[in-house]
N, CA, C and O of each residue as an XYZ file, in Angstrom:
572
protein
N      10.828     27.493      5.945
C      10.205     27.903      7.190
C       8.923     28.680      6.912
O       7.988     28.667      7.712
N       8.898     29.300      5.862
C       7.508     30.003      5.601
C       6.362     29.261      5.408
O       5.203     29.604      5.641
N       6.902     27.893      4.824
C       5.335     27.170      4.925
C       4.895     26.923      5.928
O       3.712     27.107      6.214
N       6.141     26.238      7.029
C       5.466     26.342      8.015
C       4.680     26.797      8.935
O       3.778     26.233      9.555
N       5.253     28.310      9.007
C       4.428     29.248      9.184
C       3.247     29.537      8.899
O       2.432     30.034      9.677
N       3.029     29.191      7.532
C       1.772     29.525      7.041
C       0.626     28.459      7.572
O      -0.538     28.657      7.922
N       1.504     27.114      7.485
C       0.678     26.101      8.507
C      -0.234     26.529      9.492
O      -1.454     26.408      9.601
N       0.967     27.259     10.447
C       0.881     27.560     11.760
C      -0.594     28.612     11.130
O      -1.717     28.135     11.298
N      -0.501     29.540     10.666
C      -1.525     30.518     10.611
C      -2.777     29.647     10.051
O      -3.943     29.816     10.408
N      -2.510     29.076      9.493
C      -3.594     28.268      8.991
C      -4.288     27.796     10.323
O      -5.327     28.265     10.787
N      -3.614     26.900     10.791
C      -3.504     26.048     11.959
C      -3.999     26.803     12.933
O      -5.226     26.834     13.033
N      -3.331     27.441     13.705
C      -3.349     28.425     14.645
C      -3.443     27.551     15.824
O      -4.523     27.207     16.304
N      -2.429     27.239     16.230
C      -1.822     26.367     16.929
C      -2.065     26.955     18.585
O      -2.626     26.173     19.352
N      -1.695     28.149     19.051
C      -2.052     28.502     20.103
C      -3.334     29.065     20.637
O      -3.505     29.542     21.759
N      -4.446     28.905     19.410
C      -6.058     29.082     19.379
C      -5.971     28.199     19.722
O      -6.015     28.339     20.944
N      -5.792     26.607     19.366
C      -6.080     25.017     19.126
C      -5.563     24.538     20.592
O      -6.366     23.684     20.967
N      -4.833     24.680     21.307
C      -4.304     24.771     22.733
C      -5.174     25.222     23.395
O      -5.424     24.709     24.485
N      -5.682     26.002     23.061
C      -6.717     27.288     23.921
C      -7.933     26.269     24.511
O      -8.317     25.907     25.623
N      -8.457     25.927     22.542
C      -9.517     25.431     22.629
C      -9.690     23.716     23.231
O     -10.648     23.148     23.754
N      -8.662     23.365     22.973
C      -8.202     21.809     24.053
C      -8.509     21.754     24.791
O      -9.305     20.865     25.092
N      -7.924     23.058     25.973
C      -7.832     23.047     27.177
C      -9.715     22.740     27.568
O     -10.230     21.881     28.283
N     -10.323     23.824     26.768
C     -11.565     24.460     26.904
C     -12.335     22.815     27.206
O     -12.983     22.458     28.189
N     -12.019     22.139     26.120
C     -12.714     21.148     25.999
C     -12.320     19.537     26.484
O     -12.739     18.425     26.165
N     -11.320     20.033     27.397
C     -10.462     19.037     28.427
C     -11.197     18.964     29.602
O     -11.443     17.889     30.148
N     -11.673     20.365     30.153
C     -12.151     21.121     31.384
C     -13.805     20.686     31.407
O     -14.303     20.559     32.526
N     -14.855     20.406     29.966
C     -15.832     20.430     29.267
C     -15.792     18.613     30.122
O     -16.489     18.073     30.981
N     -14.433     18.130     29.198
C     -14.545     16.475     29.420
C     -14.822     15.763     31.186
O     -15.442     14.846     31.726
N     -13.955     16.829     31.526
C     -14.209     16.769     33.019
C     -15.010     16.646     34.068
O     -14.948     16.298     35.247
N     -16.304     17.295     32.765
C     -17.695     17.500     34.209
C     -18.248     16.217     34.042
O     -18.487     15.628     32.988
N     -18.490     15.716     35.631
C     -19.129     14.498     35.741
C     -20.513     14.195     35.058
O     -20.978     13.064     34.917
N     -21.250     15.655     34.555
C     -22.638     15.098     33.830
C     -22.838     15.356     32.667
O     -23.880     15.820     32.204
N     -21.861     15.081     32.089
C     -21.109     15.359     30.712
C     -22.221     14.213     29.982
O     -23.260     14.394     29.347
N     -21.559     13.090     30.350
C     -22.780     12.051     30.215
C     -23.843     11.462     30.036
O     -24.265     10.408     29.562
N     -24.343     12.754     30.723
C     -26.119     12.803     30.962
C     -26.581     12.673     29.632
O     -27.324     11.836     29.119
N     -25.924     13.786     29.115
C     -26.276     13.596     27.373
C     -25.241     12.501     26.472
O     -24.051     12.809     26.417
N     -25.596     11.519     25.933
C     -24.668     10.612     25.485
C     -24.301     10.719     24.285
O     -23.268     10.148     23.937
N     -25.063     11.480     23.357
C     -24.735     12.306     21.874
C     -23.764     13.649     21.667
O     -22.892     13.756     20.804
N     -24.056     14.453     22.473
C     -23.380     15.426     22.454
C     -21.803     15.237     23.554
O     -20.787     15.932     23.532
N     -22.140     14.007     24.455
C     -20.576     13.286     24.834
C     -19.737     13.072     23.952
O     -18.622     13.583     23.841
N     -20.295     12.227     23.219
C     -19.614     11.668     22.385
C     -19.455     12.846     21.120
O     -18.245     13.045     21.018
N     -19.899     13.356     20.524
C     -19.455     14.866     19.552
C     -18.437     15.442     20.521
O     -17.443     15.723     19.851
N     -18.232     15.759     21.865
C     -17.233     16.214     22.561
C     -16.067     15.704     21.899
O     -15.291     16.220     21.095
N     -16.133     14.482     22.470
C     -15.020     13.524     22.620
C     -14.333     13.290     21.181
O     -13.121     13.483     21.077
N     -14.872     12.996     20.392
C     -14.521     13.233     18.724
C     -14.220     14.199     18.143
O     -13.594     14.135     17.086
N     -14.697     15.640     18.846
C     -14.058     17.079     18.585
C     -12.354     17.055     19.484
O     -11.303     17.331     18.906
N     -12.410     16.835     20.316
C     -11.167     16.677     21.286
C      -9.798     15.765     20.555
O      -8.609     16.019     20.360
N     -10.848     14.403     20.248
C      -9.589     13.903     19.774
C      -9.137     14.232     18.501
O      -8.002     13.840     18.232
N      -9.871     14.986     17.473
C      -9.444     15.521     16.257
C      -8.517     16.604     16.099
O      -7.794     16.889     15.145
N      -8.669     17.135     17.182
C      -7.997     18.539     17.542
C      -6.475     18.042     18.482
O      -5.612     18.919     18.450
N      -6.196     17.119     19.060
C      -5.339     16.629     19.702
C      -4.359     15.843     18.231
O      -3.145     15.970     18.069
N      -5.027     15.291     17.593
C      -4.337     14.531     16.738
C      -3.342     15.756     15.747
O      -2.155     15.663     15.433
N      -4.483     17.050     15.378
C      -4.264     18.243     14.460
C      -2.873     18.690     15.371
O      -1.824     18.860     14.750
N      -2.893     18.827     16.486
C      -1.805     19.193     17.611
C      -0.699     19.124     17.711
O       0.269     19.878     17.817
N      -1.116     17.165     17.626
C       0.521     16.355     17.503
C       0.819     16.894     16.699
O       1.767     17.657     16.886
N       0.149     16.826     15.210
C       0.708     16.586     14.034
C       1.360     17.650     13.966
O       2.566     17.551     14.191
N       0.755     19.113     13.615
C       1.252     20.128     14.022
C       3.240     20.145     14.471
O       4.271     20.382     13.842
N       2.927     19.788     15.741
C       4.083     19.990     16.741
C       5.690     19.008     16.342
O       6.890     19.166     16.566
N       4.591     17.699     15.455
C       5.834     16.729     15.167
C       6.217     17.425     14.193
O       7.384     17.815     14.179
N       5.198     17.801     12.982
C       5.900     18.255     12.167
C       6.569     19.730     12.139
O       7.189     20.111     11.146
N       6.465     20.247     12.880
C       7.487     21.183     13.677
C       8.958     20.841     13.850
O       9.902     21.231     13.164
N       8.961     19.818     15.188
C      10.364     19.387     15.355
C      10.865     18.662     14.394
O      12.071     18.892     14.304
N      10.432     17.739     13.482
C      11.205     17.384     12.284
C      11.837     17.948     11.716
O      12.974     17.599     11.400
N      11.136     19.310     11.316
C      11.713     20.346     10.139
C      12.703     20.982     11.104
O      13.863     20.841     10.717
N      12.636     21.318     11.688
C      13.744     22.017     12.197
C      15.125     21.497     13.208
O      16.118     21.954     13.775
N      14.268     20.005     12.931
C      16.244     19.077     13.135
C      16.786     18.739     11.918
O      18.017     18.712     11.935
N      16.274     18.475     10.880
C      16.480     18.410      9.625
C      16.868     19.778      9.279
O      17.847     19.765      8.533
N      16.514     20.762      9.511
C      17.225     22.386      8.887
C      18.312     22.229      9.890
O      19.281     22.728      9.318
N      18.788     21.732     11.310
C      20.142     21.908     12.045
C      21.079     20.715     11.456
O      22.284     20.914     11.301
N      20.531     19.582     11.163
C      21.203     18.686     10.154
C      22.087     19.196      8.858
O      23.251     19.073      8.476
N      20.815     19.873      8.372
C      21.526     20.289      6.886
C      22.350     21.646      7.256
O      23.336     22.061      6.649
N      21.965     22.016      7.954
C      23.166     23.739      8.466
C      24.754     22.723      8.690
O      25.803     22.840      8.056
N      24.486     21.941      9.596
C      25.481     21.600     10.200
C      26.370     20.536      9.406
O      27.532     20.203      9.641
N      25.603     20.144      8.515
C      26.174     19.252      7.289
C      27.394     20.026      6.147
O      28.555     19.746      5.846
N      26.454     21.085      5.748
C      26.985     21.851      4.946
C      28.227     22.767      6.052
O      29.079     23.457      5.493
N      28.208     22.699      7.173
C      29.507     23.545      7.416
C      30.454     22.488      7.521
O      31.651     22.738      7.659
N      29.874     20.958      7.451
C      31.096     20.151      7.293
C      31.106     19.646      6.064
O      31.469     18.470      6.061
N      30.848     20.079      5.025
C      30.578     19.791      3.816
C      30.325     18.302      3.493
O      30.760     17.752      2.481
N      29.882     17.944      4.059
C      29.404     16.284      3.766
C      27.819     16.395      3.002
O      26.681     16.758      3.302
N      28.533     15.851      1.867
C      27.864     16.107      0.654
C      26.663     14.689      0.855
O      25.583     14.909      0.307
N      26.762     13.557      1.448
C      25.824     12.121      1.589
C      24.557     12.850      2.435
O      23.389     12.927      2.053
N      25.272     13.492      4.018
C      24.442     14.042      4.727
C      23.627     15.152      4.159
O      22.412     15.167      4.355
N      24.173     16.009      3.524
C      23.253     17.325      2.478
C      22.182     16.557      1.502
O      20.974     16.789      1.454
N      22.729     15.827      0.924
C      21.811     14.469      0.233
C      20.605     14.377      1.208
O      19.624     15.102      1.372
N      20.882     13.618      1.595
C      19.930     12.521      2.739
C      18.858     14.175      3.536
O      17.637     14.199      3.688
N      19.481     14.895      3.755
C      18.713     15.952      4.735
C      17.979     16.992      3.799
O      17.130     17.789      4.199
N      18.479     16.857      2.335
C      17.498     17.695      1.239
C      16.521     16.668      1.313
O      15.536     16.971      1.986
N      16.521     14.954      0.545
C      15.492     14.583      0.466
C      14.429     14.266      1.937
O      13.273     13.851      1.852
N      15.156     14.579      3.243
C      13.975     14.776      4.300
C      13.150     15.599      4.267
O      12.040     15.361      4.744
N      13.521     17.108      3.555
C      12.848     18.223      3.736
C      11.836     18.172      2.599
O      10.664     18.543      2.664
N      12.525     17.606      1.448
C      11.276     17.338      0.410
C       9.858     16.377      0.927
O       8.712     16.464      0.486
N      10.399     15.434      2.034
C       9.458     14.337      2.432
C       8.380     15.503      3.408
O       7.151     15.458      3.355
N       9.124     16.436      4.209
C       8.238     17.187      4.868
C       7.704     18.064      4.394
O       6.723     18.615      4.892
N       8.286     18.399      3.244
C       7.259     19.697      2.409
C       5.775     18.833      1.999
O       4.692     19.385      2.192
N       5.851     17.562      1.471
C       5.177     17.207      1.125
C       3.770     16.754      1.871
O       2.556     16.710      1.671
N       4.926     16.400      3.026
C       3.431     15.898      4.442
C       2.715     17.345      4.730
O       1.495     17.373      4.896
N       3.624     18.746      4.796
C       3.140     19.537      5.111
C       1.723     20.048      4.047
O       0.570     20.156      4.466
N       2.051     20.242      2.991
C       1.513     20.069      1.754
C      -0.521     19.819      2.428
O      -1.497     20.481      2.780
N      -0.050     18.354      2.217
C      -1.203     17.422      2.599
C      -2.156     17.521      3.744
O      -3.344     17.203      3.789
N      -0.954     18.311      5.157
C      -1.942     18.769      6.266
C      -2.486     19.971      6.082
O      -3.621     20.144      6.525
N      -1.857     20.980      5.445
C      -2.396     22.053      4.394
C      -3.608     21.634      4.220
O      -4.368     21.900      5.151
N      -4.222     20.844      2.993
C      -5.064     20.459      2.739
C      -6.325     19.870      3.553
O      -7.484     19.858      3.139
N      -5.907     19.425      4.688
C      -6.571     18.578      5.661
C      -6.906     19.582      6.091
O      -8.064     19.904      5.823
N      -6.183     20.417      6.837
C      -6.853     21.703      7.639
C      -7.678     22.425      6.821
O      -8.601     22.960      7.435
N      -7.655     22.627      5.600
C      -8.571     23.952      4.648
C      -9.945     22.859      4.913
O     -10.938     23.418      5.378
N     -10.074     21.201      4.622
C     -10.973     21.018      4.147
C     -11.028     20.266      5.618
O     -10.383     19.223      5.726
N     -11.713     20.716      6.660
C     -12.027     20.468      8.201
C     -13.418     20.693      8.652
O     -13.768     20.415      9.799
N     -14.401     21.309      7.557
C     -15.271     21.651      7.956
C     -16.347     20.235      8.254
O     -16.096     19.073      7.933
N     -17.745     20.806      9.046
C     -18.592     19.424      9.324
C     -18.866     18.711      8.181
O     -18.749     17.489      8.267
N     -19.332     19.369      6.730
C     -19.421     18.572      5.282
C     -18.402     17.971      4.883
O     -18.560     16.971      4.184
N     -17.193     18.386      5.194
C     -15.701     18.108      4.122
C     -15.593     17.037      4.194
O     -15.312     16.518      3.114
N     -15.764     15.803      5.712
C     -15.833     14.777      5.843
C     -16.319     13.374      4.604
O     -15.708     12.330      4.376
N     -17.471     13.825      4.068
C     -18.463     13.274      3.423
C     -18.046     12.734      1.912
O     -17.651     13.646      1.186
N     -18.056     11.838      1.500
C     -17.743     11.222      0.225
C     -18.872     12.027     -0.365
O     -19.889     12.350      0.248
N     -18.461     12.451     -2.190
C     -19.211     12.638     -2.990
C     -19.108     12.300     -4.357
O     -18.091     11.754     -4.784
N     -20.288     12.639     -5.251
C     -20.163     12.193     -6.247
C     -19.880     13.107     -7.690
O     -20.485     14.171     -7.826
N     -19.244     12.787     -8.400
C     -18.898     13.471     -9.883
C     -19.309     13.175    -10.862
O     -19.053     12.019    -11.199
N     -20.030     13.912    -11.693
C     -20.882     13.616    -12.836
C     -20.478     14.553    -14.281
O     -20.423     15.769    -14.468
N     -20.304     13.727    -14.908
C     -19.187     14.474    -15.537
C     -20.478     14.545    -17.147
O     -20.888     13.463    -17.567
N     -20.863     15.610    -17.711
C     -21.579     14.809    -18.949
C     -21.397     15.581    -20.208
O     -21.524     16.803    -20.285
N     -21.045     14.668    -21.332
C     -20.565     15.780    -22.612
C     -21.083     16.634    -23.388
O     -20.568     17.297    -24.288
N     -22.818     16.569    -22.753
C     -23.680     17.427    -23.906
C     -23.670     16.873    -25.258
O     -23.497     15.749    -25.729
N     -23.998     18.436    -25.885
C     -24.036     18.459    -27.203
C     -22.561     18.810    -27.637
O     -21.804     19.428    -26.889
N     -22.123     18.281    -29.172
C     -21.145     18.480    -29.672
C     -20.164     17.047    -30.048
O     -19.247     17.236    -30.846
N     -20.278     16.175    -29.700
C     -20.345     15.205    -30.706
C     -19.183     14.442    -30.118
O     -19.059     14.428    -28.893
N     -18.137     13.671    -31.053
C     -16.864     13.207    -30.457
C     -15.832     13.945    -29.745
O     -15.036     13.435    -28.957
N     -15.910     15.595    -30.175
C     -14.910     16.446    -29.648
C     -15.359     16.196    -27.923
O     -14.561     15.770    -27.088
N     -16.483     16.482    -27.693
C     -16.789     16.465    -26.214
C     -16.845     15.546    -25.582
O     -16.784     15.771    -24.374
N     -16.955     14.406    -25.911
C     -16.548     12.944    -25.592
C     -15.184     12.890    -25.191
O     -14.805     12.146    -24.286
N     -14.426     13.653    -25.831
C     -12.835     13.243    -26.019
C     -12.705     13.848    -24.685
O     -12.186     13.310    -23.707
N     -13.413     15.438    -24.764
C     -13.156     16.340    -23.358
C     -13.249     16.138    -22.206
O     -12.626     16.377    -21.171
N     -14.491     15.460    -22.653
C     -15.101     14.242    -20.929
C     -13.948     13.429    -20.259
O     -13.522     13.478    -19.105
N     -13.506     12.537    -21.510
C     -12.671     11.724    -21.114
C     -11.048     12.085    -20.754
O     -10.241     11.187    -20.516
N     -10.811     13.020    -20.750
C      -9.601     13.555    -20.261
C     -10.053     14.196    -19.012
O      -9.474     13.860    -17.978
N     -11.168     15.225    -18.940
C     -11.494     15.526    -17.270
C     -11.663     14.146    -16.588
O     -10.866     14.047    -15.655
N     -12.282     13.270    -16.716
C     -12.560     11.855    -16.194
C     -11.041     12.270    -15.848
O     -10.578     13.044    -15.010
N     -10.355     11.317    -16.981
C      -9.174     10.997    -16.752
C      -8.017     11.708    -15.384
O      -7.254     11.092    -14.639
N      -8.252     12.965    -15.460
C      -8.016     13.894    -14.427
C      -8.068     13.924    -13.442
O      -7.107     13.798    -12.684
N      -9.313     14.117    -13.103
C      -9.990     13.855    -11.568
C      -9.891     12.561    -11.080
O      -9.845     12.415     -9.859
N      -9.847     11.576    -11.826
C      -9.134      9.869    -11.352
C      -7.851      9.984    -10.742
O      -7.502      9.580     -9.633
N      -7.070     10.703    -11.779
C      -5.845     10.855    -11.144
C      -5.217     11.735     -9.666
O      -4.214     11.547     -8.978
N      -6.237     12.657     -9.596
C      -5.933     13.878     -9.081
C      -6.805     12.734     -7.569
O      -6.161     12.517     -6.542
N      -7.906     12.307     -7.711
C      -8.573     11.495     -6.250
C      -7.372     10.170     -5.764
O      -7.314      9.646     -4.652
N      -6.752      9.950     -6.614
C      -5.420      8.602     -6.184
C      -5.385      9.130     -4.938
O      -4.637      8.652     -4.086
């Protein structure tokens, strides 16, 4: 439950409501339009923040039918169901994990593909070798 939490603070879920509304009320005005660039930046701020919402909220109620699952498993000691409802919570630590990540990196740049340049200098085969294991790394780590 603490990650979640920390989600949530991350998140800030009842700011993000706030700011919905704000920009529900925004969507509303008939000369919203007038400007067709900054409509549309509306509308793409709205639905990013709606999607952050769901996600948010689903992954909310998951975790915590899966924690009444596994409470309620273990007072009937059914060891398949304790099974099955540990590896759910591992599946949600992990999504949580990932929206973690999504939320830190939300800003207007974060969007943007970039590039890595990796170069060994001076120092001969040792730094070659070094290159090629950071390479190797960051390949793995972008999967």
């Amino acid at each position: 439950m603490h990650h979640l939490k920390l989600f949530g603070g991350i998140f800030d879920p009842d700011n993000s409501k706030k700011l919905l509304s704000e920009l529900n009320s925004k969507v509303e005005d008939p000369s919203l339009w007038n400007d067709r660039e900054s409509a549309q930046k509306l509308m793409r701020e709205r639905t990013l923040l709606e999607e952050k919402l769901n996600s948010y909220e689903n992954l909310k109620y998951e975790f915590e039918e899966t924690l009444e699952i596994l409470k309620l498993s273990q007072e009937e000691n059914d060891k398949s169901l304790i099974s099955e409802s540990t590896l759910k919570l591992e599946e949600l630590y992990k999504n949580l994990q990932n929206k973690q990540l999504e939320t830190l990196l939300s800003g207007d740049m974060d969007k943007n593909d970039c590039f890595l340049e990796i170069n060994a200098g001076a120092g001969g085969t040792e730094s070659q070798d070094w290159v090629q294991m950071l390479l190797r790394m960051y390949s793995r780590w972008a999967e």
